[in-house]
Structure formats: structure tokens, C-alpha cells
LOBAVEX-696465 format. One record per residue (C-alpha): residue number from 1; residue in one letter; x, y, z. Coordinates in nm, 3 decimals. Example, Ala and Ser with C-alpha at 12.3 -4.5 7.8 and 13.67 -1.06 7.14 Angstrom:
REM LOBAVEX-696465
pos,code,east,north,up
1,A,1.230,-0.450,0.780;
2,S,1.367,-0.106,0.714;
//
This chain:
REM LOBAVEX-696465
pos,code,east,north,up
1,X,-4.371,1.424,-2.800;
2,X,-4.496,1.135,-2.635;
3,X,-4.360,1.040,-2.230;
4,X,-4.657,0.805,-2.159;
5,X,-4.893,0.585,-2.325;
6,X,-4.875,0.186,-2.465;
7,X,-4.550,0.029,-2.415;
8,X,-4.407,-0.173,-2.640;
9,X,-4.035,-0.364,-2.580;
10,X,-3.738,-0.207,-2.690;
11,X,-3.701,-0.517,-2.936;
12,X,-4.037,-0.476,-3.102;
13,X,-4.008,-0.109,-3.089;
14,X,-3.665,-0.078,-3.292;
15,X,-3.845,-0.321,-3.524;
16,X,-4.110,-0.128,-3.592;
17,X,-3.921,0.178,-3.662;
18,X,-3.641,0.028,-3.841;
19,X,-3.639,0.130,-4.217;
20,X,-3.251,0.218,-4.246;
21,X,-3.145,-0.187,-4.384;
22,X,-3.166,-0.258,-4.782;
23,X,-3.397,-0.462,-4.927;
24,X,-3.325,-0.734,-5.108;
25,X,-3.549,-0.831,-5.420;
26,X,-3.582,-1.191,-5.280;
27,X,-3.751,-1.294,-4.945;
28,X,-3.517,-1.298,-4.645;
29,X,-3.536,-1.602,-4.449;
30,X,-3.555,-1.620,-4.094;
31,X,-3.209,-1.675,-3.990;
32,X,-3.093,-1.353,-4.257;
33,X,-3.385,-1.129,-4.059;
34,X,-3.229,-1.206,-3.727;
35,X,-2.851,-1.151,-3.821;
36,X,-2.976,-0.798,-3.986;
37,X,-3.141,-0.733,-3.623;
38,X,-2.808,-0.864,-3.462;
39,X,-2.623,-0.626,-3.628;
40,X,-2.824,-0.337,-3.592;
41,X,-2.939,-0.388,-3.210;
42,X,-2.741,-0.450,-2.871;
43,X,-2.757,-0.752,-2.785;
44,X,-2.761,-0.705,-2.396;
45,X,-3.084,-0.456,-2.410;
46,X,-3.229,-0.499,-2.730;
47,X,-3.245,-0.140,-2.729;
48,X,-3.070,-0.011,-3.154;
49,X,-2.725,0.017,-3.153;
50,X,-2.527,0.331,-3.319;
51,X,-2.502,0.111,-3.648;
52,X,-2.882,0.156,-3.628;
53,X,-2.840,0.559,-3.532;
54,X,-2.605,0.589,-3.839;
55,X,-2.887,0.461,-4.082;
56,X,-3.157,0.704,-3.910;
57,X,-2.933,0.971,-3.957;
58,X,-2.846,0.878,-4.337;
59,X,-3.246,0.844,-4.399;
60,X,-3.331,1.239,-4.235;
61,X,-3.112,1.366,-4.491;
62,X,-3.315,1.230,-4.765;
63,X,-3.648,1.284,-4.632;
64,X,-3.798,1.527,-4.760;
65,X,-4.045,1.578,-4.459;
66,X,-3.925,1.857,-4.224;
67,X,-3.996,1.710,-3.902;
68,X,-3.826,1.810,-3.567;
69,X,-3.662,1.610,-3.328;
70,X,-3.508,1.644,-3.014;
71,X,-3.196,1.459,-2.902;
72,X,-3.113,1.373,-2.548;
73,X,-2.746,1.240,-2.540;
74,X,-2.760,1.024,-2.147;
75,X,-2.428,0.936,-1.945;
76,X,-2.513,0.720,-1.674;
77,X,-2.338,0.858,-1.321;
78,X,-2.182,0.635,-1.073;
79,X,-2.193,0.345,-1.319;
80,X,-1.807,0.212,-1.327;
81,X,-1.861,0.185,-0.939;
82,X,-2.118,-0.055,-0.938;
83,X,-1.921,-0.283,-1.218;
84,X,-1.581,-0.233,-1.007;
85,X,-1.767,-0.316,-0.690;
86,X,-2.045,-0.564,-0.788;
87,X,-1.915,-0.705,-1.078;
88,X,-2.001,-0.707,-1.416;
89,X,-2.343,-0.902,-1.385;
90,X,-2.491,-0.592,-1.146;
91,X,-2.336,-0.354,-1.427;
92,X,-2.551,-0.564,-1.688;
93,X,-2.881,-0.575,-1.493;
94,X,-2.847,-0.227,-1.445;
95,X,-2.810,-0.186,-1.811;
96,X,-3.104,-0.380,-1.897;
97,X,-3.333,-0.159,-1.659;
98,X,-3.198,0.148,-1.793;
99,X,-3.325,0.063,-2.100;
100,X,-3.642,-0.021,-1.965;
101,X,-3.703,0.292,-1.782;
102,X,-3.618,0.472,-2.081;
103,X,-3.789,0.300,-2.320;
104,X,-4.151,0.329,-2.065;
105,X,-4.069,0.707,-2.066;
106,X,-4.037,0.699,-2.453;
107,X,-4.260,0.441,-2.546;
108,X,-4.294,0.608,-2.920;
109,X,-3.964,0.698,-2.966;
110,X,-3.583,0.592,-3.076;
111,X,-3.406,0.484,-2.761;
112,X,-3.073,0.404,-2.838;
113,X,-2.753,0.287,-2.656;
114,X,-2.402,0.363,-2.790;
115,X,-2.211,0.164,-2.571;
116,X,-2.073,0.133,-2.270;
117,X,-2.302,0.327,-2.043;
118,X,-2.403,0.573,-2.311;
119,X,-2.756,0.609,-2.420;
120,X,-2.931,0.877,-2.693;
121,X,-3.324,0.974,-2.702;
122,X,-3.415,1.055,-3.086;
123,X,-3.784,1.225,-3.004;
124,X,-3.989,1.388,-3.273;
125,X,-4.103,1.747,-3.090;
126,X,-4.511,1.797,-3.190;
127,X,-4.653,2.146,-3.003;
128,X,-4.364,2.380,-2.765;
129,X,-4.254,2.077,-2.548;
130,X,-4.069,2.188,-2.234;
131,X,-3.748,1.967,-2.334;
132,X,-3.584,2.113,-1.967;
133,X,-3.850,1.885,-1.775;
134,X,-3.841,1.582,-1.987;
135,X,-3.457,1.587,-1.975;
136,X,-3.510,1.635,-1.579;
137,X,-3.799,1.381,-1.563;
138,X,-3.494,1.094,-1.730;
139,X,-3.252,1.206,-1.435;
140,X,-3.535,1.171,-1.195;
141,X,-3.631,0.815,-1.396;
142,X,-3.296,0.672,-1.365;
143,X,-3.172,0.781,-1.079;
144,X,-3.460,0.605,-0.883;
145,X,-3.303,0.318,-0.636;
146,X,-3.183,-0.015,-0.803;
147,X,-3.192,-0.341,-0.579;
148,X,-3.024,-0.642,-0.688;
149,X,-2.964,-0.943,-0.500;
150,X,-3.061,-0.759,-0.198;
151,X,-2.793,-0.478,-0.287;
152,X,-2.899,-0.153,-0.323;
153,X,-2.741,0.076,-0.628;
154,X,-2.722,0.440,-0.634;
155,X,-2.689,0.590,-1.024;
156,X,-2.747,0.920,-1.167;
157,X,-2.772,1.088,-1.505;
158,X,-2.607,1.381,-1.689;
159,X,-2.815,1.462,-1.967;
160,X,-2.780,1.727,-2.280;
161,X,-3.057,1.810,-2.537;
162,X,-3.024,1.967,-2.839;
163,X,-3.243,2.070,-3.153;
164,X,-3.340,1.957,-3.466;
165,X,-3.331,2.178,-3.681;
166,X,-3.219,2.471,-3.505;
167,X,-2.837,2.349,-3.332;
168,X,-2.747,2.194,-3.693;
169,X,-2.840,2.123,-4.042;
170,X,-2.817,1.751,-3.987;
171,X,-2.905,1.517,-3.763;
172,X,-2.562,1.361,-3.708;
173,X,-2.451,1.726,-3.646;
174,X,-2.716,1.773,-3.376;
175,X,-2.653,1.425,-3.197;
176,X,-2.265,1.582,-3.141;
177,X,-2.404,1.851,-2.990;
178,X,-2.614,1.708,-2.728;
179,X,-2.332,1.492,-2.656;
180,X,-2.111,1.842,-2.610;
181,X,-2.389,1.946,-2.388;
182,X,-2.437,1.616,-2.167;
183,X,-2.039,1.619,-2.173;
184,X,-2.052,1.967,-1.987;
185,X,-2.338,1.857,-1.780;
186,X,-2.090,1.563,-1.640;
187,X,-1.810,1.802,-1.607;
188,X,-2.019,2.013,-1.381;
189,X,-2.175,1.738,-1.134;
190,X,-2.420,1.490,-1.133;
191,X,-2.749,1.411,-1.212;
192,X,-2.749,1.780,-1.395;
193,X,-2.908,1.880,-1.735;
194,X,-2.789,2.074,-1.997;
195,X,-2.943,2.263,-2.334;
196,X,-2.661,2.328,-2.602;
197,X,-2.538,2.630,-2.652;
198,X,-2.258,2.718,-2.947;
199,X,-2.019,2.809,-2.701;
200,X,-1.984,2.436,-2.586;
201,X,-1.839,2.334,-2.905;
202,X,-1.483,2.605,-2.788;
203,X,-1.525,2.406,-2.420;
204,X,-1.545,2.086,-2.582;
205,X,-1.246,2.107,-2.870;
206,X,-1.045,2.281,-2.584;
207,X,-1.066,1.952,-2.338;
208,X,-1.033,1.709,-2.670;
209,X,-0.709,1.923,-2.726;
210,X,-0.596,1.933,-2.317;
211,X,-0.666,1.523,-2.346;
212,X,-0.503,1.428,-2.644;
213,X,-0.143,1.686,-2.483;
214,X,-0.217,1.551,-2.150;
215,X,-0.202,1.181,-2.315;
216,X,0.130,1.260,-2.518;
217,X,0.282,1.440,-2.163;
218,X,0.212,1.140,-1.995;
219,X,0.398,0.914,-2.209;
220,X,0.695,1.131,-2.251;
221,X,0.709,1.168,-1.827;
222,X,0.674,1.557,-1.892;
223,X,0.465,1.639,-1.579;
224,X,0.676,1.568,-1.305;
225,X,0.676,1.606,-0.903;
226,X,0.791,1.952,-0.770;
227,X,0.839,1.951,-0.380;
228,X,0.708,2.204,-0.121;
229,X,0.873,2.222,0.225;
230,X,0.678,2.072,0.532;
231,X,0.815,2.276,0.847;
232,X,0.797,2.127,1.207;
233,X,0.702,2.510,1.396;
234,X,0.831,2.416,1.680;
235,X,1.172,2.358,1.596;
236,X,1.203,2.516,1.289;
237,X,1.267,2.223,1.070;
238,X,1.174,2.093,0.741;
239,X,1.051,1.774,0.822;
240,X,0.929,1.670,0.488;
241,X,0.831,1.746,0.161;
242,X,0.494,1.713,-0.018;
243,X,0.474,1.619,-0.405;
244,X,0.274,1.825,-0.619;
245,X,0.244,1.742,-0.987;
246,X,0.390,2.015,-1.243;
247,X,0.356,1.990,-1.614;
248,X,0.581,2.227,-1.854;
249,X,0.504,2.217,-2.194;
250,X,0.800,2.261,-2.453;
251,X,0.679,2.635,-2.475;
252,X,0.770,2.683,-2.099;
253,X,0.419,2.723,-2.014;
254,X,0.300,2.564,-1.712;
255,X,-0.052,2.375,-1.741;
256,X,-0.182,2.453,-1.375;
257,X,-0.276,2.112,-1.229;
258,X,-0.674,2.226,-1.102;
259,X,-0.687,2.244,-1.528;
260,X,-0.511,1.884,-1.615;
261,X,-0.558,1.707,-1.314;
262,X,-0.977,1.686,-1.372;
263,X,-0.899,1.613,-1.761;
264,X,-0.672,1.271,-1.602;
265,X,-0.961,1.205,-1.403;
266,X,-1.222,1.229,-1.690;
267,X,-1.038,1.050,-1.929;
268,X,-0.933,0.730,-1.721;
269,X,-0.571,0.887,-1.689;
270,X,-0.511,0.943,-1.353;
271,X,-0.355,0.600,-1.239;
272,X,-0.160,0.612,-1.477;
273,X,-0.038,0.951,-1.400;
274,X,-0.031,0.882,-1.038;
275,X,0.192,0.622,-1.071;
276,X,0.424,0.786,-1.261;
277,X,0.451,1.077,-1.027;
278,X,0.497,0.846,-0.716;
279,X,0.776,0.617,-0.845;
280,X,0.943,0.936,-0.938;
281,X,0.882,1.074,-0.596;
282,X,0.997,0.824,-0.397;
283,X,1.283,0.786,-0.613;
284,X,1.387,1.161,-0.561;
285,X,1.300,1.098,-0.203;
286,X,1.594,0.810,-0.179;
287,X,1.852,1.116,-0.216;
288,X,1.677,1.312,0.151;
289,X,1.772,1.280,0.456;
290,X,1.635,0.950,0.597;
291,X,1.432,1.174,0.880;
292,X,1.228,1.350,0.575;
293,X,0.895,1.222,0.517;
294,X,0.768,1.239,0.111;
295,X,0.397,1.331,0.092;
296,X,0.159,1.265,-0.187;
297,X,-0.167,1.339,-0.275;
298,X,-0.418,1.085,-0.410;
299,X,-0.678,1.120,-0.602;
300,X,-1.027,1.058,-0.487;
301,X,-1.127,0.877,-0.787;
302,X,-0.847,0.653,-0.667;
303,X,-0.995,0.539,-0.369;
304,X,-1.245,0.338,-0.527;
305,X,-1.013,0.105,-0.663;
306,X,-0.951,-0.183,-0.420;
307,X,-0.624,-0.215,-0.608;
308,X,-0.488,0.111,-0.533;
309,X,-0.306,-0.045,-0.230;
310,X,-0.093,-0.294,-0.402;
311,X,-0.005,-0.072,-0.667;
312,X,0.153,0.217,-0.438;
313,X,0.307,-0.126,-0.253;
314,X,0.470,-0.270,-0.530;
315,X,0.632,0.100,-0.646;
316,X,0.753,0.124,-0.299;
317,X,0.921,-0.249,-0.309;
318,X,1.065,-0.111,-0.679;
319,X,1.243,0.150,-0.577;
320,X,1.322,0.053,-0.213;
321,X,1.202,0.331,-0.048;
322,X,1.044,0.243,0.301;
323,X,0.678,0.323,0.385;
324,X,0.715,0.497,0.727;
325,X,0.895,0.718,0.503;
326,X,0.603,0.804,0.307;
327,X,0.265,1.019,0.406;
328,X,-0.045,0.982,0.195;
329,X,-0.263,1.289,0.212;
330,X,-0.638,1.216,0.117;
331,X,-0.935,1.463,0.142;
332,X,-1.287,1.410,0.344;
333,X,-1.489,1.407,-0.028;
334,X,-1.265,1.126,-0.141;
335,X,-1.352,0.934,0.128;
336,X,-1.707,1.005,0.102;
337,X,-1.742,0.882,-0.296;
338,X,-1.686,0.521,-0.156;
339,X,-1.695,0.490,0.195;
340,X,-1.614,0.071,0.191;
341,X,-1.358,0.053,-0.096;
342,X,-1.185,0.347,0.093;
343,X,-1.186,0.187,0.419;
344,X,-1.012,-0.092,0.295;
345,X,-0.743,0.096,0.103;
346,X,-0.645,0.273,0.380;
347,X,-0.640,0.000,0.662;
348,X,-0.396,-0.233,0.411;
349,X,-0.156,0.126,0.391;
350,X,-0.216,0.200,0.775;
351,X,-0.126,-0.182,0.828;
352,X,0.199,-0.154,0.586;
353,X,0.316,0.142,0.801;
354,X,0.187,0.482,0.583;
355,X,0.120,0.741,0.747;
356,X,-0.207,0.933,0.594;
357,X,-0.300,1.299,0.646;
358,X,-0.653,1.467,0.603;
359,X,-0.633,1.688,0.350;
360,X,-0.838,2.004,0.346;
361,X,-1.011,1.958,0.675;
362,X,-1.297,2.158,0.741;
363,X,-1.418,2.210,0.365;
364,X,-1.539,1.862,0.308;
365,X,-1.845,1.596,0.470;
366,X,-1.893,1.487,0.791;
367,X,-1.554,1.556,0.950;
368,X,-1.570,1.402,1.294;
369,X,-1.708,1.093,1.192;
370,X,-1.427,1.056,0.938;
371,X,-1.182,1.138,1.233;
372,X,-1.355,0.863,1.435;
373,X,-1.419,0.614,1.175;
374,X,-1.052,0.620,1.008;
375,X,-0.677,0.657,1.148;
376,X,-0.513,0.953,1.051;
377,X,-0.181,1.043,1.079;
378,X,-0.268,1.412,1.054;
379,X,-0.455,1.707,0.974;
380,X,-0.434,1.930,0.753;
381,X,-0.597,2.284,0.804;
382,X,-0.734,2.425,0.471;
383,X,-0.570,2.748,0.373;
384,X,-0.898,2.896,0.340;
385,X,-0.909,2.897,0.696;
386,X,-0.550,3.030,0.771;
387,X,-0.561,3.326,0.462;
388,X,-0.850,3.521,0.689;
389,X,-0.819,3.393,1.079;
390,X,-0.623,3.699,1.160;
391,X,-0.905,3.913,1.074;
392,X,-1.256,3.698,1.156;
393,X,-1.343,3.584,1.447;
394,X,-1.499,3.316,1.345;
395,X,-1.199,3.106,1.157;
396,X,-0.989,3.190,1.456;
397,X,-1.180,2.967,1.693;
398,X,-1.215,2.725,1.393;
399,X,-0.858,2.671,1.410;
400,X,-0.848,2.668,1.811;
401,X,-1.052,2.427,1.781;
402,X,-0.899,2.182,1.512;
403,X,-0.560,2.213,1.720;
404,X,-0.714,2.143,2.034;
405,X,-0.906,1.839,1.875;
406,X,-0.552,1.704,1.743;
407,X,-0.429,1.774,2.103;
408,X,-0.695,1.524,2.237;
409,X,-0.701,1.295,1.948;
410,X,-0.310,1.268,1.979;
411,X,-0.303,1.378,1.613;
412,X,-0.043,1.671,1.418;
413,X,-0.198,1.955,1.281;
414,X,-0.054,2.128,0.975;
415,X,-0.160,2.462,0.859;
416,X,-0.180,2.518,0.472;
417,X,-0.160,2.843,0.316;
418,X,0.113,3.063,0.558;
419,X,0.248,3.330,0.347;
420,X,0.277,3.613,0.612;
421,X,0.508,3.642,0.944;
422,X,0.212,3.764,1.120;
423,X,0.035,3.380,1.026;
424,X,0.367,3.195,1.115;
425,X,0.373,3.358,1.428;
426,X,-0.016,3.325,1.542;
427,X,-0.032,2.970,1.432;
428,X,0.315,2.895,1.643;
429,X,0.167,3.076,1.963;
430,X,-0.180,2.887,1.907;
431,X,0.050,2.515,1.894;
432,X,0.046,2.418,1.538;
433,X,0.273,2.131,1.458;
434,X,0.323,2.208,1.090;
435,X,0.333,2.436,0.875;
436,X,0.297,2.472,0.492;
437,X,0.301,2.755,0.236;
438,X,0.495,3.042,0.023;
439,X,0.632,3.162,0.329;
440,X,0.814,2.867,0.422;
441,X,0.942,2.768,0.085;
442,X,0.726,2.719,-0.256;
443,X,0.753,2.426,-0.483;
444,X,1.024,2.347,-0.661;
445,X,1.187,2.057,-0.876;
446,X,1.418,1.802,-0.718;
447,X,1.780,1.933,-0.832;
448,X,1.687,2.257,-0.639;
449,X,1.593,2.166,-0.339;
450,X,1.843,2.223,-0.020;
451,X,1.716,2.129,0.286;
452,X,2.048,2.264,0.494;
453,X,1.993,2.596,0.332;
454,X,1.597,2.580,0.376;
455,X,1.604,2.559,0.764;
456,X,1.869,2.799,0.764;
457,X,1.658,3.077,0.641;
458,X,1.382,2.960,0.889;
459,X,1.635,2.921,1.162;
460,X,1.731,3.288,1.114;
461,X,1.347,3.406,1.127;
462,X,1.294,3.229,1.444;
//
């Protein structure tokens, strides 16, 4: 397997090699030879196309020669941020030198893209090959910095390999299963590698299945907002509610949303979905108390989309529901993904009047410069913190801390998590604002919630 050597363009390259097209018992002329390459190439990097992978595929299974091949299925990471942010002409240049990089690292091989931002490595395998390197040595190839116009791009790779012969009896077979493979490389992070193993195919066919129910859920409105109680722990209140997204299937069975709520992600579902859940939100919310606040989580894939502000804007004007009645919680990786976009995002909701809450303080990047850099409306204390500060030391003082630095900063703290008295009462004595867990009321849908009846019972425990 060759990673070195001559190079030849992708153009002359894929000419070279191509022997899928039928030949016609005339001569072609010029202008028939360069509508069969049209149609069998990609036109943006002259690298084949999958009409061209189709016809390599259909040729294997006739020759008789039992060579072996090794497929590397490539999903470029971070790529939809640089053609959101930089436009479309960055997302093409990118493209192009992708294919370059690839085809220099494969100068004797099939380099094919699929579409989109979706490439495939056919490589004959000649000796033991370590395929784990070479599929490491594309992440490293790729991922090495882009500069366009001055501006500098930051992409990655997720790459799967699998084997021909031994992951399928065909060659189309085996190109599905490096594509399960890189699929479960994405799933797990970035810029990671995977081999295939049988076992993907169950992963796989399980997300296809949680996609396509997810899809049909989403269009019937099935996965709606359920509402936990927000307690003020100095008075005893409920002060608010946050919004967290339930879906019940017509079995009764409830999808938990750490299982559905990636899939929405993944699958370019989850403004849709997020929309949904906050028009119905705020719409429930009309009904409270004018005094109680609605919270709602967003998505950090959301807060790369310089639209996002508009959109939640426009649902608000919709259903007439004010936005200093609203609280937008938001965690510190969100804000990390895509420091600009976010920045503006959250100044047009600041400047509207939303308040917005740090979610899961402590667990994510940087979290004082994301206290000094942004303006929260709150903190929230991870309940990873608050299950074990009775007991260690160490998460006690983390939580002094974080309550005196919303003392200084002039900003609430809310504690996730409570379920015991013993919490309730330590976070109270320590000057907690907020508090937030089974303890205090667990989720539930809209026609059951009684906010009279809910302070009662915490009335009575103070």
C-alpha cells in the first residue's frame, strides 16, 4: 500500500484508473469523453464521484483476481462551521485541499468523495500494513491548519477502515462497513479512528431505527416539555420552572433524552425540535403566575447558529409571552464550540431582556473567563458536586466557593441535584439562592403542575 511516492492529480489519477464506463464500438469524440468524465467525477475536486465507486464495485465482483483492499470511509469534523461562518467559498477551498492532501497521501490509490463532506480511500493492501497508522496519519493530514484569506480554519477527521475480504464478501458490503465504523468514530469525538467490528452493524441499525422514530415523534409533537420546580431557599418559593424535553412512545415507554437528544443533534434535528419544545413552553408558561420564570435549555450545537436569536424572538412575539419571563440555561462546552457566534447570540438575548444561566458549572472549560467574558444571569452548580459535598472535603469548599463568587459577582447560585433534607439544609445554611432536584419536586407535564400546592409542601418542611 502505497502513502508516498509520484503524485499525480486527482483528475489524471481517476483517469487512469477508470475502467468501470462501456465502450462503444465507434471512437468517442472529445466532447462524449468529457461528459463520461463529468458524470463520473466531482466537479469541485476532480476527485471520482460515488457513480464512479458504484462501477469499481460492480467490476471486483467480476474479477477474478483476489486482491485485497482496504477502505477508509472519512467524515470531515468541524466542517458545517466553517461554511455557516465563512461562507460557502471557504467550505469549497477547503474541499479542494482535502482532496489534495488525500490524494498526496494516496498518490496510487482510489480517492473518492461522496458528497457533501464525505470522502472514501479504496487502497489495495500488499505485505501486513498497519491500517491503524495510516488511518491516524489522514486525521493527522487533514487536520493540519487551513488559512484562507488570512483566516485560519480548524477541521478534523473521524475515520473507519474496514477489510477486503475479511468484513464482507463484496466490496459494496465492506464500504458500509467502514462507513458504520467512521459513523461510531464521529459519535465518540473527534479526530478519532475506528476498525470495524460486527457489533457496529446492532449500534448502527439501532440509531437508523432511534432516527427514523425520533423523525416521526417530531412531526406528530410527541416529545413534549415536562417542568421541574425552581425553589427560591430562602423563602421557600417556587420561583420558576425549567423545561426538560420528555418523549413517550405509544407503548408508554419513555426514550430518556441523554439517548434522543444526541440522535437530534446528529441528524440535523435539533432546531427543529427545539423549537417545538419552546413554543410549547412558553405557551404552557402563559397559564403561571406572572412572577414564574420558564427555563430552557439550549443546545450547544445551537449556539453556532447566528440565527438562533431571532428564532427564539419571533416564538416569543407568537405566543406573547414576555422575555424577562424567560431564562435560557447554556453550558461552559457550548460556549466553547464557537466562542464568536456564541457571543453574539447571547448579547442580542441579554439585550432583548433574557435572562441566561450557566449550566453545569464546574464540569466544563475555562470557567472564570466565561464568567468574565459573558453576562450571566446565574449559576448553576452541577449535581455532581452537591450528590457528595456532605461527605468530601473537597466539593464542600468547591461549593463555598462558587456561592461566595456569585456573592461578589452579584450573581444567583442554584444547586442541581438536592434529593436529601440533609442537602436542602447545608446548601440553605451555606446561602444558596436556588435550589433544584427530586427533593423539591420532579418533572412533570403541564396539566399537573400546582404551584399553590408545591410551596405548600416546602412551606411545611421549612
Amino acid at each position: 500500500m502505497a502513502d508516498g511516492g509520484d503524485r499525480q492529480t486527482p483528475s489524471n489519477r481517476s483517469l487512469i484508473r477508470f475502467t468501470g464506463k462501456i465502450s462503444n464500438s465507434r471512437s468517442e469524440t472529445p466532447a462524449e469523453k468529457n461528459v463520461d468524465w463529468i458524470a463520473c467525477h466531482d466537479t469541485l475536486t476532480e476527485l471520482p464521484n460515488r457513480r464512479f465507486l458504484d462501477s469499481v464495485c460492480a467490476q471486483a465482483m467480476t474479477d477474478q483476481r483476489e486482491e485485497a483492499y482496504a477502505v477508509f470511509s472519512i467524515d470531515l469534523d468541524g466542517f458545517k462551521k466553517v461554511n455557516d461562518l465563512l461562507g460557502h467559498d471557504h467550505g469549497d477551498a477547503v474541499l479542494k485541499t482535502v482532496a489534495q492532501r488525500l490524494s498526496s497521501l494516496f498518490p496510487r490509490e482510489h480517492v473518492f468523495r461522496l458528497g457533501g463532506d464525505e470522502f472514501v480511500v479504496l487502497a489495495r493492501r500488499t505485505g501486513n500494513p498497519d491500517l491503524a497508522v495510516l488511518a491516524n496519519r489522514i486525521v493527522t493530514v487533514i487536520g493540519k491548519p487551513f488559512t484562507f484569506n488570512g483566516v485560519a480554519v480548524d477541521l478534523g477527521a473521524s475515520v473507519g477502515f474496514a477489510l477486503f475480504p475479511e468484513n464482507g464478501d463484496d466490496l459494496s458490503q465492506v464500504i458500509r462497513h467502514s462507513d458504520c465504523a467512521m459513523y461510531v468514530a464521529k459519535k465518540q469525538g473527534r479526530n478519532l479512528v475506528k476498525p470495524f467490528v460486527p457489533s457496529m452493524q446492532d449500534e448502527l441499525a439501532k440509531r437508523i431505527r432511534m432516527e427514523a422514530n425520533l423523525r416521526a415523534a417530531i412531526r406528530k409533537a410527541e416529545i413534549v416539555p415536562y417542568y421541574q420546580p425552581l425553589v427560591d431557599l430562602k423563602t421557600n418559593r417556587i420561583i420558576g420552572f425549567e423545561a426538560l424535553a420528555r418523549w413517550k412512545t405509544a407503548s408508554g415507554e419513555f426514550i430518556p433524552p441523554n439517548e434522543f437528544i444526541p440522535v437530534a443533534e446528529e441528524a440535523g434535528l435539533i432546531v427543529e425540535l427545539t423549537d417545538q419544545l419552546l413554543r410549547h413552553a412558553c405557551t404552557d408558561a402563559l397559564s403561571w403566575p406572572s412572577e414564574i420564570v420558564l427555563s430552557f435549555n439550549l443546545s450547544p450545537i445551537q449556539l453556532s447558529d447566528r440565527l438562533l436569536g431571532l428564532r427564539i424572538l419571533k416564538i416569543w412575539g407568537d405566543v406573547g409571552l414576555p422575555a424577562h419571563r424567560v431564562e435560557l440555561e447554556v453550558t461552559e462546552s457550548a460556549i466553547i464550540q464557537d466562542a464568536v457566534t456564541a457571543r453574539i447570540v447571547l448579547d442580542d438575548l441579554v439585550n432583548a431582556g433574557v435572562g441566561i444561566a450557566l449550566d453545569d458549572f464546574g464540569t466544563g472549560y475555562s470557567s472564570l473567563s466565561q464568567l468574565s467574558n459573558y453576562r450571566f444571569d446565574k449559576i448553576k452548580i452541577d449535581r455532581s458536586f452537591v450528590s457528595s459535598f456532605e461527605t468530601d472535603d473537597k466539593q464542600d469548599k468547591v461549593i463555598r466557593a462558587i456561592i461566595a463568587l456569585g456573592v461578589g459577582l452579584g450573581v444567583t447560585i442554584t444547586a442541581e441535584g438536592i434529593e436529601e433534607e440533609s442537602q436542602l439544609q447545608r446548601l440553605q445554611d451555606l446561602g444558596c439562592d436556588i435550589g433544584q432536584g427530586y427533593l423539591l419536586g420532579r418533572p412533570a407535564p403541564a396539566e399537573k403542575l400546582a404551584t399553590g400546592q408545591a410551596s405548600a409542601r416546602i412551606l411545611q418542611r421549612g
